[in-house]
C-alpha positions in Angstrom: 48.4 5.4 -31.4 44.7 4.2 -30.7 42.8 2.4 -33.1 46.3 0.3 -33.7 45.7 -1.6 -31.3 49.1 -2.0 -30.3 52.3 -0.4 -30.5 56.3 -2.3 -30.5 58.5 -0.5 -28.0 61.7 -0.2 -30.0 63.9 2.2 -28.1 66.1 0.8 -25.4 64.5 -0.4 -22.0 63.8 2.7 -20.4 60.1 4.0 -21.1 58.2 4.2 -18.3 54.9 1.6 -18.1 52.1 1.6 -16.3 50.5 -1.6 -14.5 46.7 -1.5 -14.1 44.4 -4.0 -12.8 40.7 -3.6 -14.3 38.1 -5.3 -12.1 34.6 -5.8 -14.4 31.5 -3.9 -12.3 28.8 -5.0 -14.5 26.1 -2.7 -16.0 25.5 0.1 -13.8 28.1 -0.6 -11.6 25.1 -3.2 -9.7 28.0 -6.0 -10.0 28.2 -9.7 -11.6 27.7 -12.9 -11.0 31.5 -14.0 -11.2 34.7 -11.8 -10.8 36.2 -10.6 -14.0 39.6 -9.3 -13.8 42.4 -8.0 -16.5 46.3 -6.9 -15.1 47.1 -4.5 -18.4 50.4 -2.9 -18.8 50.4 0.0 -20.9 53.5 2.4 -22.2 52.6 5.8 -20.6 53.2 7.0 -24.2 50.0 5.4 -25.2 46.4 7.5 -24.8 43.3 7.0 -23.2 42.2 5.6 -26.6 44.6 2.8 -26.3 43.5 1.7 -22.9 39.7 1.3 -24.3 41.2 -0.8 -26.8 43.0 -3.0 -24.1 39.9 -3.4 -22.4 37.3 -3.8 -24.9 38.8 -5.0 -28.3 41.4 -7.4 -26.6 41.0 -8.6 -23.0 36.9 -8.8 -23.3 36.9 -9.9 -26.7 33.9 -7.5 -27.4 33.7 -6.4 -31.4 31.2 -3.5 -31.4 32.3 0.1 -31.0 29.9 2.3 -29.0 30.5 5.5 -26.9 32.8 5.8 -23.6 34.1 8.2 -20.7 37.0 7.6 -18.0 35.7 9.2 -14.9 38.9 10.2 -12.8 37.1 11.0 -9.5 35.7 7.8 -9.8 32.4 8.6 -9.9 29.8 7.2 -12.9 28.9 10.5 -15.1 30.2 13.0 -12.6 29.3 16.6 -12.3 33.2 17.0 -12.3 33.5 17.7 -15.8 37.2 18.4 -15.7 37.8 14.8 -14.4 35.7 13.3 -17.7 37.5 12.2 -20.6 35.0 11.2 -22.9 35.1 10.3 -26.6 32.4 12.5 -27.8 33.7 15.1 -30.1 31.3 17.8 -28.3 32.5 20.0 -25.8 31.3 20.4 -22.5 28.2 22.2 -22.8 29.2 24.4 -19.6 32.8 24.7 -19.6 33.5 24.7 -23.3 36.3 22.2 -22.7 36.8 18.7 -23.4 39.4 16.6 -22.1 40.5 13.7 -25.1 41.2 10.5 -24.4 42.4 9.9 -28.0 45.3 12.3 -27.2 45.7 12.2 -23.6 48.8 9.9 -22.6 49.1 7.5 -19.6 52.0 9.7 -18.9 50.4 12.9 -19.1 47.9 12.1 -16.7 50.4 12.1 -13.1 49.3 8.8 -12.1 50.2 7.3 -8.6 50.4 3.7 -6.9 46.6 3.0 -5.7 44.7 5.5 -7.9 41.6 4.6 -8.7 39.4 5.8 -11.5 36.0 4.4 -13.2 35.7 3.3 -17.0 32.0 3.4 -18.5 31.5 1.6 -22.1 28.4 1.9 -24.2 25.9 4.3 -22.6 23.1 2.4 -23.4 24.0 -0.8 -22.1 26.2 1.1 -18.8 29.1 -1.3 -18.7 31.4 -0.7 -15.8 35.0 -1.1 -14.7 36.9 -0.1 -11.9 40.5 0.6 -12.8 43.7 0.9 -9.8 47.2 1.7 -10.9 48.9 -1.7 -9.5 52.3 -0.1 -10.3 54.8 1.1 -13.4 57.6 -0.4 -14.6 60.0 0.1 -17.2 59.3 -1.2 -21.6 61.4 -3.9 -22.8 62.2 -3.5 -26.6 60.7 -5.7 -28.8 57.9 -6.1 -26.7 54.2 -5.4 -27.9 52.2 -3.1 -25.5 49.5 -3.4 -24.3 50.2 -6.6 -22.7 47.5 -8.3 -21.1 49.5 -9.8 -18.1 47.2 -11.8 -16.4 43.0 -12.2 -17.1 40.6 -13.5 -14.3 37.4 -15.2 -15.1 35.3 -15.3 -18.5 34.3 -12.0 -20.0 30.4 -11.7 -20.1 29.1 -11.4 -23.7 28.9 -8.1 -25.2 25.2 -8.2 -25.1 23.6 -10.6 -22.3 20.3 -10.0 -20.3 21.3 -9.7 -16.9 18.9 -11.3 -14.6 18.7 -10.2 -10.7 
């Protein structure tokens, strides 16, 4: 998937979904002025790749493509390497590894009720989002996922000045 933007479930109602809630922290993670909130479900057959897309191209409404890393021990450009999934194409300059996010799956990933793990868009600009598995459920055929479920407050622009 990725890059489609979407995908039709078309077996019978049995995949396995994930439910994430996506909370907007603002550039470096220093907050916003309003609360900005998107409930996502996702097939856990779709990637890392996918659930950029979700975010970026079709919750936010943002247009421009730029660099970004999911930080699984939740911490902003982590030592943790192993716990990076970034879309560079380099490896890691110490381990020689690079986890993908274009083909890592939801489902591949052993995600559990609560879990909580960082999003970082455009390293320039620092955009940040704290993601928590709300729950899974189960794909209904026909259906075209990602589905944005629910969306709290109005995205910021792509590219705003943000005042303190």
């Amino acid at each position: 998937m990725g890059r489609s933007g979407t995908s039709v479930h078309t077996g019978r109602d049995e995949g396995r979904t994930v439910v994430l809630q996506v909370h907007y922290l603002g550039q470096c993670g220093e907050g916003f002025s309003r609360k900005v909130t998107r409930k996502i479900e996702m097939e856990e057959t779709q990637t890392l790749d996918d659930l950029h897309e979700a975010i970026i191209y079709r919750s936010f409404g943002w247009d421009d493509p730029h660099m970004y890393s999911f930080f699984f021990d939740n911490i902003p450009y982590s030592e943790a390497r192993g716990m990076e999934y970034c879309c560079s194409t380099e490896p890691d300059l110490f381990s020689g590894e690079k986890p993908n996010p274009t083909s890592t799956k939801l489902g591949d990933l052993n995600l559990k009720e609560g879990q909580r793990f960082l999003f970082v868009f455009d390293f320039g600009d620092d955009h940040q989002f704290g993601i928590e598995v709300e729950g899974f459920g189960r794909a209904v055929s026909g259906k075209k996922y990602p589905l944005i479920l629910e969306e709290k407050g109005r995205a910021p622009k792509q590219y705003y000045l943000q005042t303190r």
